[in-house]
C-alpha positions in Angstrom: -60.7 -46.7 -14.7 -61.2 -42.7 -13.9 -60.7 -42.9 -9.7 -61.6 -39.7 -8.3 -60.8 -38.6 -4.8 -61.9 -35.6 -3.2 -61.8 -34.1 0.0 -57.9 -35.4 0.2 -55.3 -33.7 2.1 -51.5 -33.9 0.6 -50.4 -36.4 3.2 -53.4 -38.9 2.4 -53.0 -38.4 -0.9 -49.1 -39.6 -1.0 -50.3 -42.8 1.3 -52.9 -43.2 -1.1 -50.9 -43.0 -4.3 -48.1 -45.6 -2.7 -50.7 -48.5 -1.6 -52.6 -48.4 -4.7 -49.8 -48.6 -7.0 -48.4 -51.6 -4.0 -52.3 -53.6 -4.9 -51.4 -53.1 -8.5 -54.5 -51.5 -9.0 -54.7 -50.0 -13.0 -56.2 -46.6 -12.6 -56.0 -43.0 -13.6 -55.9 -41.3 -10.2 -56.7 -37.7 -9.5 -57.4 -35.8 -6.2 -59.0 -33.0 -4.7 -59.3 -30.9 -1.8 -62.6 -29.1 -2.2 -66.3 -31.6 -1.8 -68.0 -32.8 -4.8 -71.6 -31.5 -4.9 -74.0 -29.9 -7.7 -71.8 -26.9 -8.0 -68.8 -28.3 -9.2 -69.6 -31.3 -10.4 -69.3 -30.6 -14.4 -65.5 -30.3 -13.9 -65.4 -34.6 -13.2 -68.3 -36.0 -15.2 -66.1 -38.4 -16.5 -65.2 -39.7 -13.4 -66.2 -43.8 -12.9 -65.0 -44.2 -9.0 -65.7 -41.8 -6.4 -64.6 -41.6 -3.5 -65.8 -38.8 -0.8 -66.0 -37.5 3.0 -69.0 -36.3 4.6 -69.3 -32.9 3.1 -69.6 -34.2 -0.5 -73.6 -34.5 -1.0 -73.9 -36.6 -3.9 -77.6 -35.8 -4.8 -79.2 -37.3 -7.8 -78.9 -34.1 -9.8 -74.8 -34.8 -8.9 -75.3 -38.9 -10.0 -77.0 -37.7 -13.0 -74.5 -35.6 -14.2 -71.8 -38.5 -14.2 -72.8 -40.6 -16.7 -69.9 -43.1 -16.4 -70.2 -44.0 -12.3 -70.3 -47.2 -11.2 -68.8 -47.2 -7.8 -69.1 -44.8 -4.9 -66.9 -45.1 -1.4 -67.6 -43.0 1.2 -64.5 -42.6 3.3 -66.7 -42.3 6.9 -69.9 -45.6 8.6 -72.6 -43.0 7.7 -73.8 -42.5 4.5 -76.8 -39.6 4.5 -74.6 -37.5 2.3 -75.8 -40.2 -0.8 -78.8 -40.9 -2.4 -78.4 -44.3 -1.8 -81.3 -45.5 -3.4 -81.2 -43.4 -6.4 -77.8 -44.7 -6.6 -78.7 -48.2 -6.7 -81.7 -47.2 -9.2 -78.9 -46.4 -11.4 -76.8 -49.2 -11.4 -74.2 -47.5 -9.0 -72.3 -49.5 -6.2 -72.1 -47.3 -3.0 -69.7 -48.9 -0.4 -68.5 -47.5 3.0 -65.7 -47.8 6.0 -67.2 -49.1 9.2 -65.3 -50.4 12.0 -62.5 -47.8 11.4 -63.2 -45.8 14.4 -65.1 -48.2 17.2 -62.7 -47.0 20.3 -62.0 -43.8 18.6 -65.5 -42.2 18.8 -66.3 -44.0 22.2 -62.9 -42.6 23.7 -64.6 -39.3 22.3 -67.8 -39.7 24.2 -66.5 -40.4 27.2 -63.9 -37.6 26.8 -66.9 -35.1 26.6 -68.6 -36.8 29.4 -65.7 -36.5 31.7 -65.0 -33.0 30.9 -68.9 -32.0 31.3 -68.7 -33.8 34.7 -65.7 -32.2 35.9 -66.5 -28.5 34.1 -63.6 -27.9 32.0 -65.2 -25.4 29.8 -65.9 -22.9 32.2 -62.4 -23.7 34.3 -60.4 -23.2 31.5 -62.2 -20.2 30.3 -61.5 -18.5 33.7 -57.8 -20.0 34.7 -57.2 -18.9 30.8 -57.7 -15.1 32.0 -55.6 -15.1 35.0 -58.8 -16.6 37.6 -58.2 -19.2 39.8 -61.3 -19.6 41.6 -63.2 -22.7 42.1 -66.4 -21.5 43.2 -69.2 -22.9 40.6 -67.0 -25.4 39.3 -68.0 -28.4 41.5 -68.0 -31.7 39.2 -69.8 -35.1 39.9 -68.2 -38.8 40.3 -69.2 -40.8 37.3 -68.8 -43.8 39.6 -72.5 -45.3 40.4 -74.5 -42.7 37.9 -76.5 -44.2 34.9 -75.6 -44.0 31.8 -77.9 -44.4 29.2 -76.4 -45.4 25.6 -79.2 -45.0 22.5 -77.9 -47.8 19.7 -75.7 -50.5 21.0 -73.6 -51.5 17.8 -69.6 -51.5 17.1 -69.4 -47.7 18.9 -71.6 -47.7 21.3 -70.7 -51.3 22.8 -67.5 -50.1 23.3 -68.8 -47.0 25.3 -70.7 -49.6 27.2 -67.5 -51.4 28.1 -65.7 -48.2 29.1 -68.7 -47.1 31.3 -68.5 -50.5 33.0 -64.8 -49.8 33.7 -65.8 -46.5 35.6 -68.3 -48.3 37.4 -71.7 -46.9 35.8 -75.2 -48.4 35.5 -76.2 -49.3 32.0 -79.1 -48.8 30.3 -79.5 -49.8 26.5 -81.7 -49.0 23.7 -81.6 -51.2 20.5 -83.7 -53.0 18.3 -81.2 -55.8 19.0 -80.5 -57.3 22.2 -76.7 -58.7 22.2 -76.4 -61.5 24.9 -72.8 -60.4 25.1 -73.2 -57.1 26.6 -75.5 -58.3 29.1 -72.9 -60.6 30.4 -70.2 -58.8 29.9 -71.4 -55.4 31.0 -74.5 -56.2 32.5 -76.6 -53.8 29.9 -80.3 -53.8 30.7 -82.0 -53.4 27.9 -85.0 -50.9 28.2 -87.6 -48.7 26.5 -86.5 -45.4 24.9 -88.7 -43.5 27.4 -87.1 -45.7 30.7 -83.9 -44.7 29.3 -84.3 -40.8 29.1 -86.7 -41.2 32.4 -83.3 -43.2 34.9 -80.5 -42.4 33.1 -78.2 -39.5 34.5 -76.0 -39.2 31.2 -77.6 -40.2 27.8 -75.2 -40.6 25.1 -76.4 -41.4 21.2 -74.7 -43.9 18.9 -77.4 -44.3 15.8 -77.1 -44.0 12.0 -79.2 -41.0 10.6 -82.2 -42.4 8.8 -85.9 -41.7 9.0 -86.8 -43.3 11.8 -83.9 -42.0 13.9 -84.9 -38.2 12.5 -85.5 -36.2 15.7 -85.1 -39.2 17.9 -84.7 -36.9 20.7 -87.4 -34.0 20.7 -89.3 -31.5 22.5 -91.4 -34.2 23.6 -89.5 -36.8 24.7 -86.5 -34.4 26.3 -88.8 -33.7 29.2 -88.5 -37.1 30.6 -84.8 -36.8 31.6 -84.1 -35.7 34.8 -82.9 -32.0 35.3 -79.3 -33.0 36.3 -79.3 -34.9 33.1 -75.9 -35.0 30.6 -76.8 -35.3 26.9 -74.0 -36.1 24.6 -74.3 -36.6 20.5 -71.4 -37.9 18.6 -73.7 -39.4 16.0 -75.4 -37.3 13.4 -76.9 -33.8 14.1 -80.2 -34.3 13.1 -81.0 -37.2 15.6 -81.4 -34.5 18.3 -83.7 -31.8 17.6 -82.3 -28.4 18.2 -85.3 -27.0 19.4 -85.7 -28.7 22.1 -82.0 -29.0 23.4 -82.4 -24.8 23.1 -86.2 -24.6 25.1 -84.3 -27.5 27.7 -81.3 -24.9 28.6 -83.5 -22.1 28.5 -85.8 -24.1 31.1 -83.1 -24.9 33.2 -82.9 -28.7 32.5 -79.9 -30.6 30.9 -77.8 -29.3 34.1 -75.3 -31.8 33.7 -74.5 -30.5 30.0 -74.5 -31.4 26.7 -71.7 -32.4 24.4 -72.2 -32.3 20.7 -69.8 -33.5 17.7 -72.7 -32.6 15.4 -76.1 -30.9 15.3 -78.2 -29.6 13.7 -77.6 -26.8 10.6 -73.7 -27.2 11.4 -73.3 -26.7 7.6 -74.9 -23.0 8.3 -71.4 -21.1 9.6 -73.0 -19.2 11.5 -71.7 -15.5 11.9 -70.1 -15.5 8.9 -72.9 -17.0 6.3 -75.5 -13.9 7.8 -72.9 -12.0 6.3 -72.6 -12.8 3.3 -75.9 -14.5 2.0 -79.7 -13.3 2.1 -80.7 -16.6 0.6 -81.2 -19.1 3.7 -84.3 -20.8 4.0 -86.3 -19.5 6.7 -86.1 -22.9 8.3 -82.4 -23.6 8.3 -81.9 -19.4 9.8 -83.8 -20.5 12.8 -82.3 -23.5 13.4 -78.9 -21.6 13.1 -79.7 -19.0 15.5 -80.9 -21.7 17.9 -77.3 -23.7 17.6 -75.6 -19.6 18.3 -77.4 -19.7 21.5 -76.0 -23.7 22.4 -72.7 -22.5 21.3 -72.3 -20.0 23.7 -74.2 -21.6 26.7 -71.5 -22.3 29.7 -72.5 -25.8 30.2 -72.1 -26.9 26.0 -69.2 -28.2 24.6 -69.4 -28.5 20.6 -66.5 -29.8 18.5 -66.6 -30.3 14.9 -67.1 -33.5 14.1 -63.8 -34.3 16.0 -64.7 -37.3 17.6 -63.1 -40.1 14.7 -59.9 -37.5 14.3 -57.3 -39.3 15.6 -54.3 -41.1 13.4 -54.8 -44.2 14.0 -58.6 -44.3 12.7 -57.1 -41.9 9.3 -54.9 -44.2 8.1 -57.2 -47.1 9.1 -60.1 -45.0 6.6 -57.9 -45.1 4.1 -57.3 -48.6 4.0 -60.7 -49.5 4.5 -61.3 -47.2 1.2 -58.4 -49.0 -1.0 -59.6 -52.3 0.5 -63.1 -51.3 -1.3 -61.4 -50.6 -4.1 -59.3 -53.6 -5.0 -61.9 -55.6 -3.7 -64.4 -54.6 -6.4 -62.2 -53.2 -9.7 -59.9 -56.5 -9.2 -61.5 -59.2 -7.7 -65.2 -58.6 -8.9 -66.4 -59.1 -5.2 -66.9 -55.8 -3.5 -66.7 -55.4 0.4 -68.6 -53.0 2.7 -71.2 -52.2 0.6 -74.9 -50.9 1.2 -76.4 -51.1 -2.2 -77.5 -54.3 -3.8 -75.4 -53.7 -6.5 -72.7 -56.3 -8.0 -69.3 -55.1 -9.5 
């Protein structure tokens, strides 16, 4: 079998190589650094195992043009970079990695929280150039303050345990109550809108699907308090960057807001003015409102740095070979999201 890997740096490529060949697995193994999408994806049409990162969008125009696939693995939890169900339509597995980076993302979160509580982006701006001053950096104690934590699975029950560890109240929203967390943690379970209305930090922990499109909006971003910390190390699109924009502008959001992702990150933004003229009108607007987050004082955004660790690599790449020898040699794939049977 034709295994393709792309978006593969040399030193995951060599752990790769050795594991596979360890499993015994018989395939023809080729790897790449750049994404697979619809611009390049004639040059591996006879690939029949894919496996990808986030920046790969594997459209149906890209299924359709690879006549021999049968199995997809996404090397990252999320999967809104596949057509899923056109996948599935055609017969193809699609599997992913979850679990690999629980801690990881939730150390992450709380590692954005603590440095929007205690100012660091403004204190190591100045103390970078020489100033020493400490006038406008006054942080607050996390100890005591809400914390409000939208989608309590694997990630964000382990932020849950760190805020409990720091002392914080906890407020949950989840279509599933877990009896655990409540025991453990003492989670309260509330509405969405009780959750922005009490909570002094609201962090977000939710796949990107349709119903978690724009979860926070215009609308609803007006029921947290002014002092209010909004951190997202989820998907972009679950926060709308409208209304993070019109909530600085206003003055609300005081407390900051720390973003691993949002919303037209795949617009760079200076230099892609430069050199296209062929953005949708949409997308420019939405980049021109992430320019003005990016270069608010009280923002921190990383890119998509939250699972970057080395632990959580090499355990993505096992996750991935694990996929594969579970379905090309014993028939019974693992981790998948499709119906589909090897």
């Amino acid at each position: 079998m034709k295994v393709y890997f792309f978006e593969i740096e040399d030193w995951e490529r060599l752990y790769l190589e050795k594991k596979i060949q360890d499993k015994g697995l018989d395939v023809e193994m080729k790897f790449f650094k750049e994404p697979l999408d619809e611009t390049n994806v004639e040059l591996y049409s006879d690939a029949e195992a894919i496996s990808v990162f986030i920046y790969s969008k594997i459209t149906r125009e890209v299924i359709d043009k690879m006549p021999n696939l049968k199995y997809i693995v996404t090397r990252s939890t999320g999967y809104d970079h596949i057509d899923v169900e056109y996948a599935e339509k055609k017969g193809i597995i699609v599997a992913n990695t979850p679990g690999y980076g629980n801690n990881t993302v939730a150390e992450y979160t709380f590692g954005l929280i603590l440095a929007l509580a205690r100012k660091f982006k403004p204190m190591i701006e100045r103390t970078s150039k020489g100033i020493f001053t400490r006038d406008g950096l006054t942080g607050i104690d996390l100890m005591g303050k809400t914390i409000g934590i939208i989608g309590l699975g694997h990630i964000g029950s382990y932020v849950a345990r760190i805020a409990h560890g720091f002392g914080m109240e906890i407020l949950g929203y989840d279509r599933h109550k877990r009896q655990e967390l409540i025991d453990k943690y003492d989670v309260k379970y509330v509405g969405l809108e009780d959750l922005l209305r009490y909570s002094h930090v609201v962090t977000l922990h939710v796949p990107y699907n349709k119903s978690t499109h724009h979860l926070i909006n215009k609308f609803n971003i007006k029921l947290m308090r002014l002092d209010a910390m909004l951190v997202n190390t989820s998907r972009g699109a679950v926060v709308e960057m409208e209304a993070i924009v019109e909530a600085l502008r206003e003055g609300r959001l005081a407390g900051g807001v720390g973003l691993d992702t949002f919303e037209a990150e795949d617009v760079i933004i200076e230099e892609e003015f430069l050199k296209r003229d062929d953005i949708p009108a949409i997308k420019l607007k939405k980049a021109m409102e992430a320019y003005y987050v990016l270069h608010a004082e009280n923002v921190i955004v990383s890119p998509h740095n939250a699972y970057n660790t080395k632990d959580a690599l090499y355990r993505i790449l096992d996750i991935t070979i694990e996929n594969l020898f579970s379905c090309l040699i014993e028939g019974k794939p693992k981790n998948i999201v499709t119906s589909t049977s090897c």
